[in-house]
N, CA, C and O atoms as a GROMACS GRO file, in nm:
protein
  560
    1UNK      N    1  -1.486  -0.056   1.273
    1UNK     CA    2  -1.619  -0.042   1.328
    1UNK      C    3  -1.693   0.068   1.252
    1UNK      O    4  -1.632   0.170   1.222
    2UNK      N    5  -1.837   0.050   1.216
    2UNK     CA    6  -1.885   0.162   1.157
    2UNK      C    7  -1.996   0.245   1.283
    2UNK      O    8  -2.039   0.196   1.387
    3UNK      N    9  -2.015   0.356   1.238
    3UNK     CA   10  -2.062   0.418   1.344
    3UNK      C   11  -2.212   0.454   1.263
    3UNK      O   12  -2.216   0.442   1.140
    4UNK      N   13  -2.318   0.492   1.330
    4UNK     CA   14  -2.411   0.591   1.258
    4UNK      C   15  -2.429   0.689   1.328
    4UNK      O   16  -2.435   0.706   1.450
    5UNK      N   17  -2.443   0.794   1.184
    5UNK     CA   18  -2.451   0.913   1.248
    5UNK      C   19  -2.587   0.997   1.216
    5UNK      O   20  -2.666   0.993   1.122
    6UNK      N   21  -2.578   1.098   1.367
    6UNK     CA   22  -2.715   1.178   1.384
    6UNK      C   23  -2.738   1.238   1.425
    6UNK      O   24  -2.729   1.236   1.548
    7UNK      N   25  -2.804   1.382   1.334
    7UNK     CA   26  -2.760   1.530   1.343
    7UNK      C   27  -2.851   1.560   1.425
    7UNK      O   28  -2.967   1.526   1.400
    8UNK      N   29  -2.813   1.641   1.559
    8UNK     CA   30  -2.943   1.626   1.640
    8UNK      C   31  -2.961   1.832   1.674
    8UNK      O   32  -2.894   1.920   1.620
    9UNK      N   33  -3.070   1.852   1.774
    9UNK     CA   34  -3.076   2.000   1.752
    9UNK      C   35  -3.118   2.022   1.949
    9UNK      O   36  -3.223   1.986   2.003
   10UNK      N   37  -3.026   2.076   2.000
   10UNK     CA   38  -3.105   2.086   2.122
   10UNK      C   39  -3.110   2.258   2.168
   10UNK      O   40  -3.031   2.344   2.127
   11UNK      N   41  -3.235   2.284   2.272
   11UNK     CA   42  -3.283   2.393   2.290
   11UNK      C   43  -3.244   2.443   2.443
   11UNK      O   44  -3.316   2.392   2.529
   12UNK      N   45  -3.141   2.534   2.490
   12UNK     CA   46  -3.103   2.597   2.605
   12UNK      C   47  -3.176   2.713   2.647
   12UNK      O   48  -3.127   2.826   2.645
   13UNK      N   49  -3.296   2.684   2.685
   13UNK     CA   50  -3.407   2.784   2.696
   13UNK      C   51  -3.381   2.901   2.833
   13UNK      O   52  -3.380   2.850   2.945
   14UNK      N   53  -3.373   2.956   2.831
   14UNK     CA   54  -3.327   3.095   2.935
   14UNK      C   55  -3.461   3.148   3.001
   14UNK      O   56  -3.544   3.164   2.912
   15UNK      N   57  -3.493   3.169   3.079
   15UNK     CA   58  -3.593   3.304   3.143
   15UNK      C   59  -3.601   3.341   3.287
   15UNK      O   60  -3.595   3.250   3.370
   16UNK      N   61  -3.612   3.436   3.316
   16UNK     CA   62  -3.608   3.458   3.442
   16UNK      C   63  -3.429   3.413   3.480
   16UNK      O   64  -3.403   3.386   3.597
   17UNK      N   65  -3.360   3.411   3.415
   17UNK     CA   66  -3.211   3.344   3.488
   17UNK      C   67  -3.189   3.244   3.503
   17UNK      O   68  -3.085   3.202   3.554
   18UNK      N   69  -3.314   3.153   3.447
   18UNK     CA   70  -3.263   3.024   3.532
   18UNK      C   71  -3.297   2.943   3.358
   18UNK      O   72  -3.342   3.018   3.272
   19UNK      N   73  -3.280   2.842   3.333
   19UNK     CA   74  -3.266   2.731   3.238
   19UNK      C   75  -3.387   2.631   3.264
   19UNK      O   76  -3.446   2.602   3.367
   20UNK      N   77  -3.398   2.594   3.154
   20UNK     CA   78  -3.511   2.505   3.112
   20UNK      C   79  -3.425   2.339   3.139
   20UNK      O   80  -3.317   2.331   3.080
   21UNK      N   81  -3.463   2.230   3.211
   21UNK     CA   82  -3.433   2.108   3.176
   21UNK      C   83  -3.511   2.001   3.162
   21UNK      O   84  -3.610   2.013   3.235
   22UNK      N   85  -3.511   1.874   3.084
   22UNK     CA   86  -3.621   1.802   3.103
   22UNK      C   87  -3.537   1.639   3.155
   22UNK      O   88  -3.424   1.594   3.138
   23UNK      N   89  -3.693   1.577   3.242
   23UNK     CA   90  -3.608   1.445   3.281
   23UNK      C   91  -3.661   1.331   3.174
   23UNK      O   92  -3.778   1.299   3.154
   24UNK      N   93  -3.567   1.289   3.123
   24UNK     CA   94  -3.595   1.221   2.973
   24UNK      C   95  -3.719   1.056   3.062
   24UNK      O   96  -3.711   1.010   3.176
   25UNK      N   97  -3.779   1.032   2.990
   25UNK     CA   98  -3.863   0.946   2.998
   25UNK      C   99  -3.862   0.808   3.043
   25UNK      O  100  -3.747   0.766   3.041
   26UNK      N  101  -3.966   0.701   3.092
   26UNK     CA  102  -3.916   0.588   3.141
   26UNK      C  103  -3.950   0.554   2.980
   26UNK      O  104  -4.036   0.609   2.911
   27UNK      N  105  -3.848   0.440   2.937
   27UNK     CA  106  -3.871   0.332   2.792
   27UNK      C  107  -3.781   0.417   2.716
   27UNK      O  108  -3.742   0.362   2.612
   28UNK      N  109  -3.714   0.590   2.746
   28UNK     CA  110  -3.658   0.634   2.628
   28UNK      C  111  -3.511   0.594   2.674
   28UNK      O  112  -3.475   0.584   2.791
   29UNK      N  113  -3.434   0.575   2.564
   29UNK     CA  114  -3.295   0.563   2.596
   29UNK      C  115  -3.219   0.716   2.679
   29UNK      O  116  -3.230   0.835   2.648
   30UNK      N  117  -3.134   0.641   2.806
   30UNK     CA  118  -3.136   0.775   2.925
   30UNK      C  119  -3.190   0.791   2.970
   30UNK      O  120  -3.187   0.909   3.003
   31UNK      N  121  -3.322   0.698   3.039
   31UNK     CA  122  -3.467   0.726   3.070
   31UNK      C  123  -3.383   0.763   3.267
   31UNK      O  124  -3.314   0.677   3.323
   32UNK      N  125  -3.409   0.880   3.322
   32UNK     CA  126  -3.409   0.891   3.422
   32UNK      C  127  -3.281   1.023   3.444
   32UNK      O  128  -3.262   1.101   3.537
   33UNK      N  129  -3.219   1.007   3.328
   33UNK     CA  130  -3.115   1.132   3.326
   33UNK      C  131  -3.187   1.245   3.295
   33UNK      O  132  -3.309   1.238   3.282
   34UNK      N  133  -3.103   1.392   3.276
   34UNK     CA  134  -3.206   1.510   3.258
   34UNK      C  135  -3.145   1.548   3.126
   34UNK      O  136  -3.055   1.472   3.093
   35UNK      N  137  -3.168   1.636   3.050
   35UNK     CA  138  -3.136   1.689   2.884
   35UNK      C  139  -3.211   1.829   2.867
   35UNK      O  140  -3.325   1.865   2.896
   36UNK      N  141  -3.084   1.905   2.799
   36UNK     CA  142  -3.159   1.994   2.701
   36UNK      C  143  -3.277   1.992   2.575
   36UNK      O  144  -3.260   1.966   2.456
   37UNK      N  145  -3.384   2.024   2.637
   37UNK     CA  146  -3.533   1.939   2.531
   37UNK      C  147  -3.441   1.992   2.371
   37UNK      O  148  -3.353   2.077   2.356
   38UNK      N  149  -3.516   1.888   2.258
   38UNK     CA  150  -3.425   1.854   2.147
   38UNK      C  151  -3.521   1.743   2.050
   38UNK      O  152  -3.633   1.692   2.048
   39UNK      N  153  -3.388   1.747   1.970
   39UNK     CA  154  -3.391   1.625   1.897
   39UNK      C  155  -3.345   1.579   1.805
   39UNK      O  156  -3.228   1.615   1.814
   40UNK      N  157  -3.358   1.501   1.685
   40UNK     CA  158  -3.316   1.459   1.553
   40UNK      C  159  -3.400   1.570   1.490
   40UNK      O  160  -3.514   1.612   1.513
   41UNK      N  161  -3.281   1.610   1.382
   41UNK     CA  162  -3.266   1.649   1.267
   41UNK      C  163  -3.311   1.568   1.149
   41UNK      O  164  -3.254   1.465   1.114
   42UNK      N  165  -3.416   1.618   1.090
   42UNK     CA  166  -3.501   1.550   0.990
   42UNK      C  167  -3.403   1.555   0.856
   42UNK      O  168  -3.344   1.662   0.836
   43UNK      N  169  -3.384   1.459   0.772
   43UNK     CA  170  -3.414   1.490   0.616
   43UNK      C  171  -3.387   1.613   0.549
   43UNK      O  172  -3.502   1.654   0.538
   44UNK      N  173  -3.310   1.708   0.492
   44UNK     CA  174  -3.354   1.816   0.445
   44UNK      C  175  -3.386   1.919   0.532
   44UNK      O  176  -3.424   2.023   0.477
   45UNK      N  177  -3.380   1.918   0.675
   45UNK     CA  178  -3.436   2.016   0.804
   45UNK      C  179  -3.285   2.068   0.811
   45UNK      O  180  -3.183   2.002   0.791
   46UNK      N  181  -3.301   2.241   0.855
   46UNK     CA  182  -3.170   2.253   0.904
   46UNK      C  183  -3.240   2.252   1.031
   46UNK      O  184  -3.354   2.226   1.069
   47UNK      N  185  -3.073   2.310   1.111
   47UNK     CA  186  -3.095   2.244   1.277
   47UNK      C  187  -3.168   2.376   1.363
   47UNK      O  188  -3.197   2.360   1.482
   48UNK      N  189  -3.194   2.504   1.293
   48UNK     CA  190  -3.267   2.552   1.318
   48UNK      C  191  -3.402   2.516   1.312
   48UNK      O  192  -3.478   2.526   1.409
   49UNK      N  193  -3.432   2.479   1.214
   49UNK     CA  194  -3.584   2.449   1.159
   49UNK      C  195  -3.597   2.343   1.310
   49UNK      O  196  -3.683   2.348   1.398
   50UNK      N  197  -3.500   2.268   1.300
   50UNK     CA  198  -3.540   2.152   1.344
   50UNK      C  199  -3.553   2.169   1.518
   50UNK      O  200  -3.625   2.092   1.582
   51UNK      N  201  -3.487   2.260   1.574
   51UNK     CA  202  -3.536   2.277   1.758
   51UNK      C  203  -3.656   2.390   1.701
   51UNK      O  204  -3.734   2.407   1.794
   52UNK      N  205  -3.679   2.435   1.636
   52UNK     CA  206  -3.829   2.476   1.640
   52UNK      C  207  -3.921   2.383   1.668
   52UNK      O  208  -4.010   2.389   1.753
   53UNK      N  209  -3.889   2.280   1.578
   53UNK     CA  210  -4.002   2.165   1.539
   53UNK      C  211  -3.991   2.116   1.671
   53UNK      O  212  -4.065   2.175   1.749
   54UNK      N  213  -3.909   2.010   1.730
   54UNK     CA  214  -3.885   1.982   1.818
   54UNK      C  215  -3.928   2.042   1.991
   54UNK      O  216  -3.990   1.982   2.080
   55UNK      N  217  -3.881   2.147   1.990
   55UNK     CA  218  -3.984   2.202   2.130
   55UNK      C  219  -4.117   2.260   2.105
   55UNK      O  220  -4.168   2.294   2.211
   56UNK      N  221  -4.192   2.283   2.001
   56UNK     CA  222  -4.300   2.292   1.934
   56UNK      C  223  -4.366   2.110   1.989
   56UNK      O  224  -4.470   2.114   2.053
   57UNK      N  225  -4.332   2.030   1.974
   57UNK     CA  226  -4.354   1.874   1.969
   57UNK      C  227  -4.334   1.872   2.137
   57UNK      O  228  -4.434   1.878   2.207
   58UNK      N  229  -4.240   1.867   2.180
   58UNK     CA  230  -4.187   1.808   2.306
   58UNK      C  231  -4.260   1.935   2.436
   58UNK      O  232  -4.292   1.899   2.550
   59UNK      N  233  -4.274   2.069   2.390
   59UNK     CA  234  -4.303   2.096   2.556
   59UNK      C  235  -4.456   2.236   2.438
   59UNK      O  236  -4.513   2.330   2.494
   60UNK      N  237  -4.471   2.209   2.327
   60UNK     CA  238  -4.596   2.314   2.319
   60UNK      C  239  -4.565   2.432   2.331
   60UNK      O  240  -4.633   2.508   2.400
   61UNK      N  241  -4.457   2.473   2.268
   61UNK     CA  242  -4.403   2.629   2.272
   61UNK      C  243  -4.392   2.652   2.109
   61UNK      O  244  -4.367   2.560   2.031
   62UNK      N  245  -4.417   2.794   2.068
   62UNK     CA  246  -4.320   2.834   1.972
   62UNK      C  247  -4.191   2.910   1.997
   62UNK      O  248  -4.207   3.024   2.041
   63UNK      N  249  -4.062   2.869   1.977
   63UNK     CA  250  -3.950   2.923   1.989
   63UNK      C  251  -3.894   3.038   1.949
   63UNK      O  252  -4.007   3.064   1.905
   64UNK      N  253  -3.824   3.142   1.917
   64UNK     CA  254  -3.769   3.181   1.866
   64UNK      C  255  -3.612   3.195   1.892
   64UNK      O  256  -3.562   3.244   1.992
   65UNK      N  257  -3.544   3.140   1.780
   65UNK     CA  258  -3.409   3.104   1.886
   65UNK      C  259  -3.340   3.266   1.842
   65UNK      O  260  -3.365   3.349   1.755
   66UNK      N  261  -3.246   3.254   1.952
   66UNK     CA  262  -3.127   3.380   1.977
   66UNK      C  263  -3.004   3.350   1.920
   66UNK      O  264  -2.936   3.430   1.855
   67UNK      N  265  -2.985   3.272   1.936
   67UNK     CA  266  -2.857   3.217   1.911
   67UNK      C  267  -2.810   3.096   1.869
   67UNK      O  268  -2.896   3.011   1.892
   68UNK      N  269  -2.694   3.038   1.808
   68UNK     CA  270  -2.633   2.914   1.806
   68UNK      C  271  -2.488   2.905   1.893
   68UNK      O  272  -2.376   2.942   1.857
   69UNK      N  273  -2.530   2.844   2.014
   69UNK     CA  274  -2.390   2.863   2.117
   69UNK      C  275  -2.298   2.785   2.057
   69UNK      O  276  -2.207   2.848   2.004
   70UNK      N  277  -2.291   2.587   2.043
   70UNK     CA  278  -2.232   2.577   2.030
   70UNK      C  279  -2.247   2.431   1.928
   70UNK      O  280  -2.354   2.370   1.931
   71UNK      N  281  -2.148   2.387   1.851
   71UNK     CA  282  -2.216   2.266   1.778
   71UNK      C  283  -2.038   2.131   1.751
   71UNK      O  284  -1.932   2.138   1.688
   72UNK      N  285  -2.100   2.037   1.837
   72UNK     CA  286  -2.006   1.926   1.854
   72UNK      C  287  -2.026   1.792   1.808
   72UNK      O  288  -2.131   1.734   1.833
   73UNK      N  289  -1.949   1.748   1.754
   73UNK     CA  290  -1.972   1.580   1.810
   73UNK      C  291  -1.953   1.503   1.916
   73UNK      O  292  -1.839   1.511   1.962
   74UNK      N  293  -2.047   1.409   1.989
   74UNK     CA  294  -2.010   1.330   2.045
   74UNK      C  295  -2.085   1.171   2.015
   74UNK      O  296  -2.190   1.127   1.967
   75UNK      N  297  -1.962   1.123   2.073
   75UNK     CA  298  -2.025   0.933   2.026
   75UNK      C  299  -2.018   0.879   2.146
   75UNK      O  300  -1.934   0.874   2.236
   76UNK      N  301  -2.131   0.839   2.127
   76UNK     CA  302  -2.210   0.716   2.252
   76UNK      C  303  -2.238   0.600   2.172
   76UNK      O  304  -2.310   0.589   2.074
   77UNK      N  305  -2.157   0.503   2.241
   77UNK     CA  306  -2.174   0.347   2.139
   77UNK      C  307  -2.126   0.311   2.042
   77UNK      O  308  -2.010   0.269   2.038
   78UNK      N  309  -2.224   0.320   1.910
   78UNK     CA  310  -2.159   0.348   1.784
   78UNK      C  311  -2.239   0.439   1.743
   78UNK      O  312  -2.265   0.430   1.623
   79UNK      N  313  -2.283   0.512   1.791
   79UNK     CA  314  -2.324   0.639   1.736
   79UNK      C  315  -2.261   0.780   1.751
   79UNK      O  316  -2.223   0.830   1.857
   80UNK      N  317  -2.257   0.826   1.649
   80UNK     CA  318  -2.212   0.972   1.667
   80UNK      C  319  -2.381   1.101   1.644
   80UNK      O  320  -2.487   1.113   1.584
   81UNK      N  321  -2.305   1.158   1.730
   81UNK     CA  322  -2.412   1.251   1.729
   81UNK      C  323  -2.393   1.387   1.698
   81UNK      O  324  -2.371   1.454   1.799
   82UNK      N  325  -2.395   1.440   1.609
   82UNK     CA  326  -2.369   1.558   1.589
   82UNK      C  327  -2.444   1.692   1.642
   82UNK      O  328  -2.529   1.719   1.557
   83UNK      N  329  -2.447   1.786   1.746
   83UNK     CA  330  -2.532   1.841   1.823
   83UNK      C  331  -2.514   1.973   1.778
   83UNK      O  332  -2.402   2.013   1.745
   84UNK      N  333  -2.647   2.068   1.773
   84UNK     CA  334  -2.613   2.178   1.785
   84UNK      C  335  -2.681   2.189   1.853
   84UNK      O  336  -2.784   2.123   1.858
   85UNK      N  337  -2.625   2.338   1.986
   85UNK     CA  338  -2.716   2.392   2.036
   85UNK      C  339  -2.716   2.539   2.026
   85UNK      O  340  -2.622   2.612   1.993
   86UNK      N  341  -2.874   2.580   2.070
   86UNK     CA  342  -2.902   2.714   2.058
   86UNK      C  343  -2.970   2.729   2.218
   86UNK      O  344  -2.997   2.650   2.308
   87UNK      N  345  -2.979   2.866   2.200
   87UNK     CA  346  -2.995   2.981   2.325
   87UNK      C  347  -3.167   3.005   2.251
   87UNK      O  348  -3.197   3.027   2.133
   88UNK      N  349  -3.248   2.993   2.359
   88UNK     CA  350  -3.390   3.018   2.332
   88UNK      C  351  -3.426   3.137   2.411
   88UNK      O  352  -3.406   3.112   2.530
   89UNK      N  353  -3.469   3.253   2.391
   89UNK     CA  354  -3.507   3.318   2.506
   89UNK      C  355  -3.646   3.404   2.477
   89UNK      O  356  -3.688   3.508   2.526
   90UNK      N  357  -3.680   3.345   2.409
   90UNK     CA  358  -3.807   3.434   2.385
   90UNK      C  359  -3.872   3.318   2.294
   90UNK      O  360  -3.806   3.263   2.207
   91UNK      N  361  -4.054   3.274   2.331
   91UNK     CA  362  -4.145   3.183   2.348
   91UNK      C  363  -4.257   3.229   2.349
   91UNK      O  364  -4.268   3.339   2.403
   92UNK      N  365  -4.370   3.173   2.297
   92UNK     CA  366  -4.488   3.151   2.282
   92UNK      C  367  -4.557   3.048   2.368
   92UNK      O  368  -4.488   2.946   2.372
   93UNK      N  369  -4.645   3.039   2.424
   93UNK     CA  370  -4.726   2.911   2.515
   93UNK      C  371  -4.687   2.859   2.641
   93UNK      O  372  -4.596   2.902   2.711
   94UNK      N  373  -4.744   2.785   2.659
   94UNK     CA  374  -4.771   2.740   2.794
   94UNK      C  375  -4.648   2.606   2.758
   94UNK      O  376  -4.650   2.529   2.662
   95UNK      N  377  -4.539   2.614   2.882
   95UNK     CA  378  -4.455   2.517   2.843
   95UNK      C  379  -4.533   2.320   2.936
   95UNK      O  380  -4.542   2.269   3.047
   96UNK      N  381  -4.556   2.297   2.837
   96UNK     CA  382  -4.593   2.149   2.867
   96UNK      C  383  -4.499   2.020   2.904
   96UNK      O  384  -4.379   2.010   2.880
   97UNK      N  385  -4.545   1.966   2.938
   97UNK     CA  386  -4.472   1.801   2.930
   97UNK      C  387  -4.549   1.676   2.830
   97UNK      O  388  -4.639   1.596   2.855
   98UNK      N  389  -4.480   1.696   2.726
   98UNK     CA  390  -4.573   1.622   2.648
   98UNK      C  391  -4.446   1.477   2.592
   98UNK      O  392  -4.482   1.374   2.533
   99UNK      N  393  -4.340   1.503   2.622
   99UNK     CA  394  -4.220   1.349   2.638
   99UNK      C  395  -4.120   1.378   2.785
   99UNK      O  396  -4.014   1.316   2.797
  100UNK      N  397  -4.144   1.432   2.843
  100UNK     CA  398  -4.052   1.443   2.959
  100UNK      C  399  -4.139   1.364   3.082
  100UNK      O  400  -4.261   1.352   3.076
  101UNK      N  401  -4.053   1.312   3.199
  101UNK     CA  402  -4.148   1.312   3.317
  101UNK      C  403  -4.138   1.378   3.388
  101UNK      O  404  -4.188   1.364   3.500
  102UNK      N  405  -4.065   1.483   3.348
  102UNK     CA  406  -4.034   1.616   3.444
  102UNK      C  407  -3.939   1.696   3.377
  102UNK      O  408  -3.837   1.669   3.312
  103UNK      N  409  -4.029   1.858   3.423
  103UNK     CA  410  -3.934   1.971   3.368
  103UNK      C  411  -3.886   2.036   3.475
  103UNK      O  412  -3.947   2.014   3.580
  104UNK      N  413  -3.794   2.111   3.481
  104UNK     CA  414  -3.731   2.186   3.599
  104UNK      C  415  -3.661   2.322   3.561
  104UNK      O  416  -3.591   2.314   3.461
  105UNK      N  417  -3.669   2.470   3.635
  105UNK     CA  418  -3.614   2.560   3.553
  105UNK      C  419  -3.517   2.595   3.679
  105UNK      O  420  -3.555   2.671   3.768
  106UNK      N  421  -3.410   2.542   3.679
  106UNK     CA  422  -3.268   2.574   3.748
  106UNK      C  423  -3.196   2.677   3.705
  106UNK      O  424  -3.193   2.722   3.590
  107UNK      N  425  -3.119   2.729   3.833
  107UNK     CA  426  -2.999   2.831   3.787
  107UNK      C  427  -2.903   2.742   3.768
  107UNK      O  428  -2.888   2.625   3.802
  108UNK      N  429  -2.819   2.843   3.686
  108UNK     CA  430  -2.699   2.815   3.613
  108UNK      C  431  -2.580   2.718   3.723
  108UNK      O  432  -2.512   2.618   3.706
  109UNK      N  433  -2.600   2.793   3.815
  109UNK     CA  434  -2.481   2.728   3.924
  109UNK      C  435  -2.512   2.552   3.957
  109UNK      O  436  -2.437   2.462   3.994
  110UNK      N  437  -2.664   2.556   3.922
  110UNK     CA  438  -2.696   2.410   4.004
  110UNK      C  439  -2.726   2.288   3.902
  110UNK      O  440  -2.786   2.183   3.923
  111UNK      N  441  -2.651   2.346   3.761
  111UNK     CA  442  -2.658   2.226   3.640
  111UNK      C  443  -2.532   2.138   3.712
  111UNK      O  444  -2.598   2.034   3.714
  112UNK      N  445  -2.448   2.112   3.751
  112UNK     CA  446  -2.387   2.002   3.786
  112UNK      C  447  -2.453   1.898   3.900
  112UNK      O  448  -2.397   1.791   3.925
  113UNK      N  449  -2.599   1.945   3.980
  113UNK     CA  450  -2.628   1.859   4.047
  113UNK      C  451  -2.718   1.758   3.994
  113UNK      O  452  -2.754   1.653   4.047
  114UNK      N  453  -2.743   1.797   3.907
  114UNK     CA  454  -2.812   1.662   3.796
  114UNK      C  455  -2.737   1.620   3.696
  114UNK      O  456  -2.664   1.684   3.620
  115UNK      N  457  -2.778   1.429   3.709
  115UNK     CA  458  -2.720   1.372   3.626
  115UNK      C  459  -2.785   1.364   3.467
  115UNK      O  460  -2.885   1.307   3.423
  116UNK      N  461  -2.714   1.422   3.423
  116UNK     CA  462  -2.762   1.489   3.257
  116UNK      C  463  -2.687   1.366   3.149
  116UNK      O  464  -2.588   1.296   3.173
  117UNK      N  465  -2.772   1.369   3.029
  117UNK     CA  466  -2.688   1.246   2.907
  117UNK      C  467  -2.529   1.318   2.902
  117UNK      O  468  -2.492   1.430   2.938
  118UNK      N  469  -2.468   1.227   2.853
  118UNK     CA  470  -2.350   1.233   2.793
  118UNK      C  471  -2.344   1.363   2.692
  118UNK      O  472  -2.242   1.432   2.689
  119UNK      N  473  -2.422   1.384   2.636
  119UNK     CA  474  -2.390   1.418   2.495
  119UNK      C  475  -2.425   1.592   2.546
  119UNK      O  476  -2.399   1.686   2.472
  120UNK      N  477  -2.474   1.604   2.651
  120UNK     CA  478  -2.478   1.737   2.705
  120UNK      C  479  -2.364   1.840   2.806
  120UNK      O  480  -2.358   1.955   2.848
  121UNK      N  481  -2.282   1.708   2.809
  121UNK     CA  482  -2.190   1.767   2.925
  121UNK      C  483  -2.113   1.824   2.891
  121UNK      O  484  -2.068   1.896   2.980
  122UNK      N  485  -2.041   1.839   2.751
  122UNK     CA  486  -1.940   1.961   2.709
  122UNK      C  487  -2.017   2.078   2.739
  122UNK      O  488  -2.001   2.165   2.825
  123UNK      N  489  -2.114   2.061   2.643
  123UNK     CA  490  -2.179   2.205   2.660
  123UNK      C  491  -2.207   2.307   2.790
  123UNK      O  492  -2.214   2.430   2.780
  124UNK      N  493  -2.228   2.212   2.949
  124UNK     CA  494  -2.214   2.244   3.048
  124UNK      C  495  -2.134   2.259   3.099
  124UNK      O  496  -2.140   2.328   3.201
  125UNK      N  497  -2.025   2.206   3.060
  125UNK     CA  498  -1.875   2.207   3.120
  125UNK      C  499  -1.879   2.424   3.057
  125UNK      O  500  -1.888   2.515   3.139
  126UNK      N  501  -1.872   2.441   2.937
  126UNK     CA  502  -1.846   2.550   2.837
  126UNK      C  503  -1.962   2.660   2.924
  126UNK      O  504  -1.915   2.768   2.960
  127UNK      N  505  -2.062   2.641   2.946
  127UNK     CA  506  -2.154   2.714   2.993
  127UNK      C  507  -2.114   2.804   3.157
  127UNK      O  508  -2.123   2.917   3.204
  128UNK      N  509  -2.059   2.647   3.202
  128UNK     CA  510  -2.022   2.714   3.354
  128UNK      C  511  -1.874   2.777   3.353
  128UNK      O  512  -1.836   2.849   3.445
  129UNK      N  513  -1.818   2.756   3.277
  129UNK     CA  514  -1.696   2.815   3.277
  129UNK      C  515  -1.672   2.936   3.204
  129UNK      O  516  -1.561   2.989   3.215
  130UNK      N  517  -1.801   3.009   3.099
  130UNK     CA  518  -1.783   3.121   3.025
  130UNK      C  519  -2.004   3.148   3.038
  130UNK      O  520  -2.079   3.147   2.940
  131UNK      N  521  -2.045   3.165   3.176
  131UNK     CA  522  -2.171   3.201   3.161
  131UNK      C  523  -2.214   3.324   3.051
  131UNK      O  524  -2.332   3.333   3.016
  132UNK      N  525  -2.119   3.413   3.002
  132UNK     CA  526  -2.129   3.493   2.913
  132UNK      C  527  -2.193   3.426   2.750
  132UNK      O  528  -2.233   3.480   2.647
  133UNK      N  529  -2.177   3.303   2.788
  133UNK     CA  530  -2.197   3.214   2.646
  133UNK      C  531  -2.390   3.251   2.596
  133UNK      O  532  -2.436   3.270   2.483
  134UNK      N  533  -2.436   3.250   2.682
  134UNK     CA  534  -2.584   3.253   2.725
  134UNK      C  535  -2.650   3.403   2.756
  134UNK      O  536  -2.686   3.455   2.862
  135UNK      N  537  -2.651   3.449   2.624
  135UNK     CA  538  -2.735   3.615   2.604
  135UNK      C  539  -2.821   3.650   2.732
  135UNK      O  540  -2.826   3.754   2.797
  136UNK      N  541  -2.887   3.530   2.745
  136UNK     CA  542  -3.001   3.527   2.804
  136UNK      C  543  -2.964   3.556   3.001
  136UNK      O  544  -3.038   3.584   3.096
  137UNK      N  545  -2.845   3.535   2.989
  137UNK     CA  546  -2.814   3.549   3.153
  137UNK      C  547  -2.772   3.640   3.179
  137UNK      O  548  -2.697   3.713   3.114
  138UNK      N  549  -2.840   3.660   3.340
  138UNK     CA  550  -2.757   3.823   3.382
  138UNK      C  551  -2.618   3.773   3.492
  138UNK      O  552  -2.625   3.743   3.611
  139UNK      N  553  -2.522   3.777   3.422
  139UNK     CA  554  -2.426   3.726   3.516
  139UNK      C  555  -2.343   3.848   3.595
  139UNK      O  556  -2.310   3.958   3.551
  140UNK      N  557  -2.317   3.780   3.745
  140UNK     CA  558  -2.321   3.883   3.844
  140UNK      C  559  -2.165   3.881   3.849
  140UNK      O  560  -2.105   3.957   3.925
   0.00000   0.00000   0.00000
């Protein structure tokens, strides 16, 4: 079986303690699950460049990332997806909805009550089990 693969970049935005999530779109694939806002990795983009671009596009912020927490593969279908994510904690603008049908800024404890894509759940599994992962949190 051949797979395709695709380097993607997602953004774990921090403030106030609580996390940034978005509810992915009706018509997008996952339409109704929630995700770390993101995306494909362009051409020649590293995966920094590229969650700049990306939440710049998707919610009207400029980013500045903190960190790179963590970077995996996972395959859904025949796709592999290669993910990195970063720790955002410091922003420019007014955060918008410009591909989500909903944003939500949850604490850390209450990411397992939403049903989130596949390709996010290591990272939450890793998050709740070492909240230290996340600069951005004041863990008690």
């Amino acid at each position: 079986m051949k797979f395709l693969f695709i380097p993607v970049a997602s953004g774990v935005i921090v403030k106030n303690n609580k996390i940034l999530i978005g509810l992915r779109a009706e018509g997008d694939s996952g339409a109704g699950m929630w995700e770390f806002p993101g995306g494909k990795i362009e051409l020649n983009e590293s995966s920094e460049s590229a969650i700049k671009r990306e939440l710049r596009e998707e919610l009207d912020i400029e980013a500045t990332v903190n960190q790179k927490i963590m970077k995996y593969s996972h395959r859904f279908k025949n796709t592999i997806y290669e993910i990195s994510f970063f720790e955002i904690n410091k922003f420019t603008g007014s955060i918008k909805k410009n591909v989500h049908d909903d944003l939500q800024w949850i604490e850390l404890a209450s990411l397992k009550k939403y049903r989130f894509i596949s390709g996010d759940l290591l990272l939450i599994d890793r998050i709740l089990a070492n909240p230290a992962l996340l600069n951005g949190l004041i863990v008690n």
